[in-house]
N, C-alpha and C positions, 0 to 999 in steps of 0.2 A: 500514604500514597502507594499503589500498587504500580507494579513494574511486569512492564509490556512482555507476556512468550514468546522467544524469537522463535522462528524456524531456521535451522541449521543445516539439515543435511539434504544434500543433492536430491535422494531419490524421492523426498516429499516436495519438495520444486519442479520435479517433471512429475511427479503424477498431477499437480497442480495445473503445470504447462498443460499434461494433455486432457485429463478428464475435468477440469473448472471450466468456469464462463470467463468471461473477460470481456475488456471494455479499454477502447484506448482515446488519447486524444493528442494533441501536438508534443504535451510534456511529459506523461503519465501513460502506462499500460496498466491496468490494475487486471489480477487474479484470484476469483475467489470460490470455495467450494468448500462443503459443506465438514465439518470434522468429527461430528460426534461426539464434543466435549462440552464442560460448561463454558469455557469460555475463549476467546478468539488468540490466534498465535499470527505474528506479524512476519514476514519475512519482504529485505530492500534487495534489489538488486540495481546495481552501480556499475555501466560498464566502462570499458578502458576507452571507450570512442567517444565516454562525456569528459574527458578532460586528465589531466594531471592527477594523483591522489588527494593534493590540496582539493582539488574542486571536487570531486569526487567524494570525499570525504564532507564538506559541507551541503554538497548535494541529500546526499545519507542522514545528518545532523537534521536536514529541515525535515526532511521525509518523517523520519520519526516522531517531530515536534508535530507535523500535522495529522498524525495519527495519536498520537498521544492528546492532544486536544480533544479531538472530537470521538474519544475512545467508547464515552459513553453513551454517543448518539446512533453508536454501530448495535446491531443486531449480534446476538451473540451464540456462538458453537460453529466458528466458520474460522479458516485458511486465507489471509488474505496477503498476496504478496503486488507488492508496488514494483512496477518495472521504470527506472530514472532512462527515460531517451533523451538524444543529446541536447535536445531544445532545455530542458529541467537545468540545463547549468547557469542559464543564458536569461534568466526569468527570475522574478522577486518571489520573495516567502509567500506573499499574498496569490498571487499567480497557481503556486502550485497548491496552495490551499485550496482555491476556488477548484483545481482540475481537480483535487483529489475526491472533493463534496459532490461534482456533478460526475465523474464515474460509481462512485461509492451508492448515490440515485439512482443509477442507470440500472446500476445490478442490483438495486433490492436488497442494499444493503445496511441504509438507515433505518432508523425506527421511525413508524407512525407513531401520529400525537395516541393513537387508542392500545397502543403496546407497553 
């Protein structure tokens, strides 16, 4: 089993913020933009206006579980950071799955059946 590249540091999160595309919906902002490597680096951001660290921190938990699922249906050499808005606390695993699949769509970032 292969384990997910985080993204860690700040200034690859705002060049993200300002030069990526982006795609949001009630639960979910996704950011994504291209990296030049073989393969994709994930970065969650969790803020303090979704809750306590308990919630916070399961918010995190799922986020990564629905990226990690559908790891291999993502298009690959690309930045993609998930932004948790406050609704993400307040909403089932299944919820933020569906948001994550129809942003990840949006931007052109799953694979066609011919890739």
């Amino acid at each position: 089993m292969k384990k997910t590249v985080s993204l860690k540091e700040n200034h690859l999160f705002r060049r993200l913020y300002n030069k990526g595309r982006s795609a949001v919906c009630p639960e979910l902002a996704l950011y994504v933009r291209k990296n030049g490597r073989s393969g994709n680096r994930l970065g969650l951001t969790v803020s303090t206006k979704v809750g306590c660290a308990v919630v916070r921190n399961r918010v995190r938990r799922r986020l990564r579980e629905v990226y990690r699922l559908h790891e291999d249906q993502l298009r690959l050499g690309f930045d993609v950071v998930v932004v948790a808005r406050v609704r993400a606390a307040h909403v089932s695993y299944w919820e933020l799955d569906r948001a994550f699949l129809q942003l990840a769509d949006k931007l052109g970032l799953l694979r066609r059946e011919t890739e």
